[in-house]
N, C-alpha and C positions, 0 to 999 in steps of 0.2 A: 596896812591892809588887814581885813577881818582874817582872823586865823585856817576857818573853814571858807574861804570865798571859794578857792577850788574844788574844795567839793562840794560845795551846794549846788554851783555851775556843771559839774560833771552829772552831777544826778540830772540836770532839767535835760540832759542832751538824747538818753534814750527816749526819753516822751516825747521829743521834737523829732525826731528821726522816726520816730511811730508814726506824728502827726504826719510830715512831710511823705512816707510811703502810703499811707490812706490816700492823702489827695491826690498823689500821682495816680495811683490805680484808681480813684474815685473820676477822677478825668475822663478817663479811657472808659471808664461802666459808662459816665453821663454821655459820650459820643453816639455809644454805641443804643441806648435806649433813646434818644430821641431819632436818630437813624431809623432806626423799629418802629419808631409808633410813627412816625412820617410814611413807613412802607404800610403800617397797616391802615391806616389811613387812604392810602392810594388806593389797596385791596377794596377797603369798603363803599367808595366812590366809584368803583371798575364791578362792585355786587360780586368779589367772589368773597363770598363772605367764611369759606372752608379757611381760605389761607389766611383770610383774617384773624379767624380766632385761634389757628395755629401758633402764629405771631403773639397774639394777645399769652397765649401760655407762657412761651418764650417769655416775654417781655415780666408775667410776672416772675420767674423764677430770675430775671436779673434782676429785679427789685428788689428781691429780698436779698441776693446778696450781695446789691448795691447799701441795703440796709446792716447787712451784717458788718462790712469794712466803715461803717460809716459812724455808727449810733454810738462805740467806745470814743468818739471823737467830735463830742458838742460844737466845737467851735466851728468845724468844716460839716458838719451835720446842716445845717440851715445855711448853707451859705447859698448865693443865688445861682449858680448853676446846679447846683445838687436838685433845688428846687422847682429850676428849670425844666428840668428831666423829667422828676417828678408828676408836674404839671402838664407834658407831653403824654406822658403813659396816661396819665387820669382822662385826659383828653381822646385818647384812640378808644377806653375802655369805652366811656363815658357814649361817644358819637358809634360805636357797635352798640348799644342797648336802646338807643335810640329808634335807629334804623334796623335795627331785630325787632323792635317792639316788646323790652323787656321791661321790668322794672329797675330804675338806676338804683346801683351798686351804691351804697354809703361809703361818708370817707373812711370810718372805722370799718368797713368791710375790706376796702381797699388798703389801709393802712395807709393814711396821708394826711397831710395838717388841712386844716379849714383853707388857709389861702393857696396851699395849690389843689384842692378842690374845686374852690368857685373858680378859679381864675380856669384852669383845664374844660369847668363847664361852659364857660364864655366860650371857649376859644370851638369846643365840639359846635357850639349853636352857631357860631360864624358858619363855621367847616357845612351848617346844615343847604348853606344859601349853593353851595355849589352843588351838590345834591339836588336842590327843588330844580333847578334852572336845569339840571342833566334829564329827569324824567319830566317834566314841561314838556321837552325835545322830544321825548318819547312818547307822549300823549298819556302819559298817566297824572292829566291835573286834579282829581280828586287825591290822590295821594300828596300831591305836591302841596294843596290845599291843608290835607291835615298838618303835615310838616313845617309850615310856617305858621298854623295855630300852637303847634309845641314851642315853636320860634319865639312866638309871643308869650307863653308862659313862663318861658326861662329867664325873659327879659324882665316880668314881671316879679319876680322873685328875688330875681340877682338886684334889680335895684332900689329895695328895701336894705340891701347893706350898706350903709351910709357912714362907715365908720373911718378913721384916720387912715392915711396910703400906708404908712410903714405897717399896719396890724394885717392886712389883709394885700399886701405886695401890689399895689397901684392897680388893684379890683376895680374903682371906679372908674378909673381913666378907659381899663378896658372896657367897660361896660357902656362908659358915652363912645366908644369906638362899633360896640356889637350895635349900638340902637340904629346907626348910620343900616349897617348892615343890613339891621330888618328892615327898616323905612326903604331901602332900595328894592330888597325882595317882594314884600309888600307891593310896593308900584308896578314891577316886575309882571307879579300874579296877578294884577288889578286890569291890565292893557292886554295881557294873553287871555282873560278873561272875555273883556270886550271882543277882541278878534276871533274868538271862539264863536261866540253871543251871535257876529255877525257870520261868521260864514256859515253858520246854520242859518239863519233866517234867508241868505242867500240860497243857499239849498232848498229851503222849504218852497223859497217864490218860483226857484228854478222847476221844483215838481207840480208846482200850481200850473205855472206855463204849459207845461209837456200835459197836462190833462186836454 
């Protein structure tokens, strides 16, 4: 037996035992931030948009010190639930500047790699279709209208990334997933359209009548 084998092994055990207490608490931050950005999500779908960005605060200050536990520890740093989380928060941000009417936050504003960037963008531009279809109900179709023009824009952009699954964490697969999405919304807005179309022109004959 090498003369040092024990202590080359005794040194690798505090960096494992590092490793091993990051991820446990790394676990328990990734619960609790997609928890969050699911509720703020809810918030911005329900238009209270105070408690939204409340949350949104919250949520950054647990990314950074879901960052801070994290970044000493490459190996669990990208692993995919980290990324997961990640992807959820960029997603709540993301679908609040949308429906604010803001300018979208960059990833280096955000601090986040490219693929859960796109992939959080996809996921805000799904989340938009339950949005148009909520204010449809409400009779604000000009709004609804601009909303699945952004729908379309996003679509158009995201799928110019044509790059391999592992670079970009199965980007495309979501994005032949969001195209179903718009194509539904789309049709969606095209038939509430028509029914609009006509029950005014009902209207109109109905006032022709009564003269």
């Amino acid at each position: 037996m090498p003369e040092n084998l024990s202590e080359v092994i005794a040194s690798l055990r505090p960096r494992v035992d590092d490793v091993h207490a990051a991820r446990e608490e790394a676990l328990q931050t990734a619960r609790t931030i997609i928890q969050r950005s699911a509720k703020t999500i809810k918030h911005l779908h329900r238009e209270q948009f105070d408690a939204a960005e409340a949350l949104l605060d919250e949520l950054r200050s647990l990314l950074d010190e879901y960052y801070r536990i994290l970044r000493p520890f490459p190996m669990i740093f990208y692993a995919p639930y980290v990324q997961t989380a990640v992807k959820e928060y960029v997603e709540a941000v993301l679908l609040h500047a949308v429906l604010r009417k803001r300018p979208l936050p960059t990833h280096e504003e955000l601090d986040v790699e490219p693929p859960a960037y796109l992939n959080g963008l996809c996921e805000a531009a799904s989340e938009l279709r339950r949005y148009v279809l909520d204010i449809v109900r409400k009779g604000r179709f000009g709004e609804a209208q601009h909303l699945v023009e952004v729908m379309e824009d996003i679509y158009d952009e995201l799928v110019t990334f044509d790059y391999p699954d592992a670079l970009l964490s199965n980007l495309r697969q979501s994005v032949d997933g969001y195209r179903a999405v718009l194509e539904r919304t789309q049709n969606d807005l095209a038939v509430t359209s028509t029914q609009l179309e006509l029950i005014e022109e009902l209207r109109l004959a109905r006032e022709r009548q009564e003269r």
